[in-house]
C-alpha positions in Angstrom: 125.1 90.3 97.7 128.0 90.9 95.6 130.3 88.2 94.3 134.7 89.4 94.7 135.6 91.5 91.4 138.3 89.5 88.9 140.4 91.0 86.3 140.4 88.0 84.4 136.8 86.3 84.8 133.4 87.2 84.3 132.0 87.6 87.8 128.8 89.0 86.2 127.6 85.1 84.7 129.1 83.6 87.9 126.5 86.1 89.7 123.5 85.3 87.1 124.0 81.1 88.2 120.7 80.9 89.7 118.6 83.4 87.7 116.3 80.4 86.1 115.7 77.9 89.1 112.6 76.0 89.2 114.5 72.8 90.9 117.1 73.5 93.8 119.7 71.0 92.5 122.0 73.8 90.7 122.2 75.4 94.5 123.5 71.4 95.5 125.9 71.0 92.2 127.5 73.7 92.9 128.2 73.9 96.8 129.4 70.2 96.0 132.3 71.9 93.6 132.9 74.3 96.2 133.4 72.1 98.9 135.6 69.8 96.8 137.6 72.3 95.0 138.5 74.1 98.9 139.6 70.5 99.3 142.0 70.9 96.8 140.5 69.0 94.1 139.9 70.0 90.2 138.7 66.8 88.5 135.7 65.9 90.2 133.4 62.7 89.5 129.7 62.9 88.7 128.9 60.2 91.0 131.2 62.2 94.0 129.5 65.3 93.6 126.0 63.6 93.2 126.9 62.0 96.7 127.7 65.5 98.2 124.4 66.7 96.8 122.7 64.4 98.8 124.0 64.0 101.8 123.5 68.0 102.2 119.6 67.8 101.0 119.7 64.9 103.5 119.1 66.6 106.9 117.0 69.4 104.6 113.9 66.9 103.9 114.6 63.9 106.4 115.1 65.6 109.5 113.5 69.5 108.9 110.7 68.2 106.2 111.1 71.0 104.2 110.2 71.0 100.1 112.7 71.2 97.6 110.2 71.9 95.0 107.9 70.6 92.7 108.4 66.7 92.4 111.8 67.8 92.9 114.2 64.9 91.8 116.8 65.3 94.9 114.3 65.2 97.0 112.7 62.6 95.7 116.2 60.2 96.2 116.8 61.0 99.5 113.5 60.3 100.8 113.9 57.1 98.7 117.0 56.3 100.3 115.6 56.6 103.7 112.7 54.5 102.6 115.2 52.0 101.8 117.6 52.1 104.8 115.8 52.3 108.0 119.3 52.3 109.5 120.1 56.1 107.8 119.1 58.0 110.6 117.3 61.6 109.7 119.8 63.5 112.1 123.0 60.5 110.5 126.4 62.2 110.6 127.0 63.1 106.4 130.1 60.6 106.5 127.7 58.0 107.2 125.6 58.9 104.4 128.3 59.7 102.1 130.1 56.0 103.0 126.6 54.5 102.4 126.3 56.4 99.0 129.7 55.5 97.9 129.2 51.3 98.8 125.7 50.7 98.0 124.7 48.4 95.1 121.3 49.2 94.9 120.2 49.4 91.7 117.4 51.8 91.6 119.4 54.1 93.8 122.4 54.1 91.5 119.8 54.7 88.5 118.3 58.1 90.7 121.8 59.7 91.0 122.7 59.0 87.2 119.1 61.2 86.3 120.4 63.6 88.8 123.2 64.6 86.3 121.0 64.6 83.4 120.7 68.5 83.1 122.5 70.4 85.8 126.1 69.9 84.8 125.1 71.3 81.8 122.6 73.7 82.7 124.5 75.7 85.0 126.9 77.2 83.1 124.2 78.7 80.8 124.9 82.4 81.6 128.4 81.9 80.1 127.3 80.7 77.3 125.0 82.9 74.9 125.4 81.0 71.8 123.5 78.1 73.2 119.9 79.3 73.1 116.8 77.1 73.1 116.4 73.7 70.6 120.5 74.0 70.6 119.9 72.0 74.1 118.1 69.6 73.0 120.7 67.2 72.2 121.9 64.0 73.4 124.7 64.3 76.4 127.7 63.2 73.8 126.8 66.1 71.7 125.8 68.5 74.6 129.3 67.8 76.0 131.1 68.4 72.8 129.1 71.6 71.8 130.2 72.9 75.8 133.5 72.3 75.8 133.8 73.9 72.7 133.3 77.1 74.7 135.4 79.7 76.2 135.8 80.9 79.7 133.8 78.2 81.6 134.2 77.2 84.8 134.2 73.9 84.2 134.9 71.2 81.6 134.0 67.6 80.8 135.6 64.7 80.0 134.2 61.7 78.0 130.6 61.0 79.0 131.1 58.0 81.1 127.9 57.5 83.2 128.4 58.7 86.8 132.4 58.3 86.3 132.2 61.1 84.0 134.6 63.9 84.9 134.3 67.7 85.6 137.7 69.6 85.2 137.3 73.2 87.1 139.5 75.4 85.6 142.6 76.5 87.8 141.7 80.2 87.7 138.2 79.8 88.7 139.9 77.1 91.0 142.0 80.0 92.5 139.2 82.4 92.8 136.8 80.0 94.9 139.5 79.1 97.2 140.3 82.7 97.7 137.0 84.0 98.2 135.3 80.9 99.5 133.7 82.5 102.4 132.3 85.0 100.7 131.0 82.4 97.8 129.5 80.3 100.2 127.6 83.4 102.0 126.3 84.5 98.6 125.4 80.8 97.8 123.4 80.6 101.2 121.8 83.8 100.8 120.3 82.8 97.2 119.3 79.2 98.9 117.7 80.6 101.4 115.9 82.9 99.3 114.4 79.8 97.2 114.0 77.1 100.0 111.7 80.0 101.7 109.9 80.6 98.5 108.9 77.2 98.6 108.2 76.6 102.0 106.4 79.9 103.2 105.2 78.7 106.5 108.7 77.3 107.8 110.4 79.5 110.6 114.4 79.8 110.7 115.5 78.5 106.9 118.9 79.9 107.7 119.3 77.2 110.5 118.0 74.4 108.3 120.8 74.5 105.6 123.2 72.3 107.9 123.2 69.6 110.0 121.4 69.8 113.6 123.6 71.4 116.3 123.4 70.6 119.7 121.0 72.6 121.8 122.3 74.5 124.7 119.2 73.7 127.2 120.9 73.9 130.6 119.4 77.2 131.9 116.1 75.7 131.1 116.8 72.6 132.8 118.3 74.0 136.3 115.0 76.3 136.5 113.0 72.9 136.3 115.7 71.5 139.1 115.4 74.5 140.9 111.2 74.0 141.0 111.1 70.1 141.8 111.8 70.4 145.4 108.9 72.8 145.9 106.0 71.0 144.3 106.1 67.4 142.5 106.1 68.2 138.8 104.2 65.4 136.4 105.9 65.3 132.7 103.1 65.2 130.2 103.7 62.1 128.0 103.9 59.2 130.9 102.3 60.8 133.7 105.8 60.4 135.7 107.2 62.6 138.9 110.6 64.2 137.6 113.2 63.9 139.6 116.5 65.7 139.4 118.6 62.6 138.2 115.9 62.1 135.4 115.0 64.9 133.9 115.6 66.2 129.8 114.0 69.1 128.0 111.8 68.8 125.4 110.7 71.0 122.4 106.8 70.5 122.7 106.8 71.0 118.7 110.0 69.7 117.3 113.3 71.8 117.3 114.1 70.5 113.6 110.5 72.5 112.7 110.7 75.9 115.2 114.7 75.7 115.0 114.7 77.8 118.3 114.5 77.4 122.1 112.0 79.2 123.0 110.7 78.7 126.7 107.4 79.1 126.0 107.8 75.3 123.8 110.1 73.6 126.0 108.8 71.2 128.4 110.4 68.7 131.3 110.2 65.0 130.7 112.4 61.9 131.3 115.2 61.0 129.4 113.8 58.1 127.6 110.3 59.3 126.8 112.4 62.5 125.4 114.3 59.9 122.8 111.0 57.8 122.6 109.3 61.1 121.3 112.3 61.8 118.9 111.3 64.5 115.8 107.7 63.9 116.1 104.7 66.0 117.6 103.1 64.7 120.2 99.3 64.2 119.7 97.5 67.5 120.1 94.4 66.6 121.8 96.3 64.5 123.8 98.9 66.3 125.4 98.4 70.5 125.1 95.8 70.2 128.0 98.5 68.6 129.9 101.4 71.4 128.5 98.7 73.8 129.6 99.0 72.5 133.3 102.8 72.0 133.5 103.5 75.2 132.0 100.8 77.1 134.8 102.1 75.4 137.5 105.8 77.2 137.0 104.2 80.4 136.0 102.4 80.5 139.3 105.5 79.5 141.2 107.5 82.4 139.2 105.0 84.7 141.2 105.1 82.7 144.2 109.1 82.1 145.0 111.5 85.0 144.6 114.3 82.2 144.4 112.2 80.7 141.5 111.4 84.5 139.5 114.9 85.0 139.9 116.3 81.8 137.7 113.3 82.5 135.7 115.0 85.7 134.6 117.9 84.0 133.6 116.6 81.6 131.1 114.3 84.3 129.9 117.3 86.6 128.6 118.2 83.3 126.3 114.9 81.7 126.1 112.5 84.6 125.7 112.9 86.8 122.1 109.8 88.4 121.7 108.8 91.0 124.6 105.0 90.5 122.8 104.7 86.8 124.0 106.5 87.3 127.4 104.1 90.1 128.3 100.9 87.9 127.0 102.2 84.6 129.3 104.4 85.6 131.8 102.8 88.5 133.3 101.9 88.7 136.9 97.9 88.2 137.3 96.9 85.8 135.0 94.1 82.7 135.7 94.3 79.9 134.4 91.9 80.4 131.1 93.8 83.4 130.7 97.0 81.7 130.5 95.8 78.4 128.7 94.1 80.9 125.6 97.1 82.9 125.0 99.4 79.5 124.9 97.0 77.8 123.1 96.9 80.6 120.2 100.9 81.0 120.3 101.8 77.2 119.6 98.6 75.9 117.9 99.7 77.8 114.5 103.2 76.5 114.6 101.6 73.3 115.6 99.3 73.1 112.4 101.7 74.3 110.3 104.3 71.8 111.3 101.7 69.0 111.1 101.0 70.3 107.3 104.5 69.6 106.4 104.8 65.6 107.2 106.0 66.0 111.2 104.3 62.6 112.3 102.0 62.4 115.0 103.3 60.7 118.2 101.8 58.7 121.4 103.6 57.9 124.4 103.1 53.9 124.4 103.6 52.6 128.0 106.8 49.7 127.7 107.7 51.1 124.5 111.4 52.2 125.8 
């Protein structure tokens, strides 16, 4: 992906930012300069962009579980922080988190997002700067500073080393070239985090929608073909064992939307309201509940076949719900018996299942009273 051409910078090191990346903090430092310097600013704290780091790795590993890297040092702080404050919700709006960052006291905290700034702000700018090879790094931060700023052409500069009040000063026409071409910077900045995150995280479907916050799911189709099926035979929800009704009823993403970041019909399932927020980001317990998904999902397939009223709303959800023709033809055809149906299910979620399972989705139990 190629970076806007300037007459008076050096796209090419802007381009070569990420070349070395074993740890994905560069990709946070600098969407955090991006997103402050479209704000309008140019001096920029350690401590506010270290806050911006994390609350965008937040929903990354608290809500979608995914690996940052190798005892990778963000990660490792938000999942202390969430340790530490129950009340941080995995899905928490980022002001929350950022108000939180910016108030707390904690001193073990505060220590984890000083070591954050130990080598990034430093490291980053490497490609503009040739003369500083190898042991020429190994220097205290004072020094490092002072050898950095002696440099031309950077993006940045630093004032005094001052802990996490310690100042980055963008320069104004690097400032002028990310405002103008921010969109196109922060495409170029996705693609390359993309590219890592999936590196490190082979097994993990739809990266691309796990680089923001959770959106709302649009679920409504889905839910009036469930309406539309309750007056003609009682439906049971898996997890309680209760008859939906119309008034009660909420869909639910058998494995966890924050892990399949899709809505495919083949994982959604009706249940109530409560037991849905009960179950939250969890998997329900295999053994448990797939026999019962198994049931549930045979007893619409049969009624598909059964009620033209029913095929025909079927249809409608499909066209959004439905995105591989290989799956719709090996559950949804006409003529299938129950093993039939219950094998080819079994060998479409089990995988995503496992695989969701193997990185940290906890296992979940509907426990009567528990609402």
């Amino acid at each position: 992906m190629q970076l806007p051409y300037s007459e008076e910078l050096n796209i090419e090191y802007l381009g070569r930012l990420f070349d070395n990346t074993s740890e994905c903090y560069k990709f946070f430092w600098f969407k955090a300069i991006v997103a402050k310097v479209t704000e309008g600013k140019r001096e920029l704290t350690y401590e506010e962009l270290v806050d911006e780091m994390i609350a965008d790795a937040w929903y990354m590993v608290t809500e979608y579980h995914l690996n940052l890297g190798p005892k990778d040092t963000l990660e490792c702080l938000v999942d202390l922080i969430k340790k530490k404050n129950a009340g941080l919700k995995s899905c928490e709006k980022k002001s929350v988190i950022i108000d939180f960052l910016r108030t707390t006291d904690d001193k073990e905290i505060l220590s984890k997002k000083r070591t954050l700034t130990y080598n990034v702000p430093y490291r980053l700018q490497a490609p503009f700067m040739s003369k500083l090879k190898g042991k020429a790094w190994n220097v205290g931060e004072n020094e490092l500073i002072a050898k950095i700023n002696r440099e031309n052409r950077l993006i940045y500069y630093f004032t005094a080393l001052n802990g996490l009040s310690t100042k980055i000063i963008v320069q104004e026409d690097w400032a002028r070239y990310i405002i103008k071409n921010q969109e196109i910077i922060r495409g170029w900045l996705e693609y390359n985090m993309i590219l890592y995150i999936q590196k490190r995280n082979p097994s993990v479907p739809g990266i691309a929608d796990k680089l923001r916050p959770p959106q709302e799911r649009k679920l409504e189709k889905v839910k009036r073909y469930w309406k539309l099926i309750l007056p003609l035979e009682p439906v049971r929800e898996i997890y309680g064992d209760q008859i939906l009704t119309d008034t009660d009823i909420s869909i639910d993403h058998f494995v966890p939307w924050s892990y399949v970041a899709h809505d495919e019909m083949w994982n959604l399932n009706p249940t109530t309201k409560s037991i849905n927020s009960s179950k939250s980001n969890n998997l329900p317990d295999w053994d448990t509940y797939f026999e019962k998904l198994v049931r549930q999902e045979f007893q619409s397939y049969q009624l598909i076949w059964k009620y033209d009223i029913v095929h025909k709303e079927f249809e409608k959800c499909a066209k959004e719900h439905i995105n591989n023709e290989d799956i719709r033809y090996r559950i949804y055809r006409r003529g299938l018996v129950f093993p039939e149906f219950s094998g080819e299910l079994k060998s479409i979620i089990l995988p995503i299942y496992q695989s969701a399972k193997n990185c940290g989705f906890g296992s979940w139990q509907y426990q009567r009273g528990e609402l």
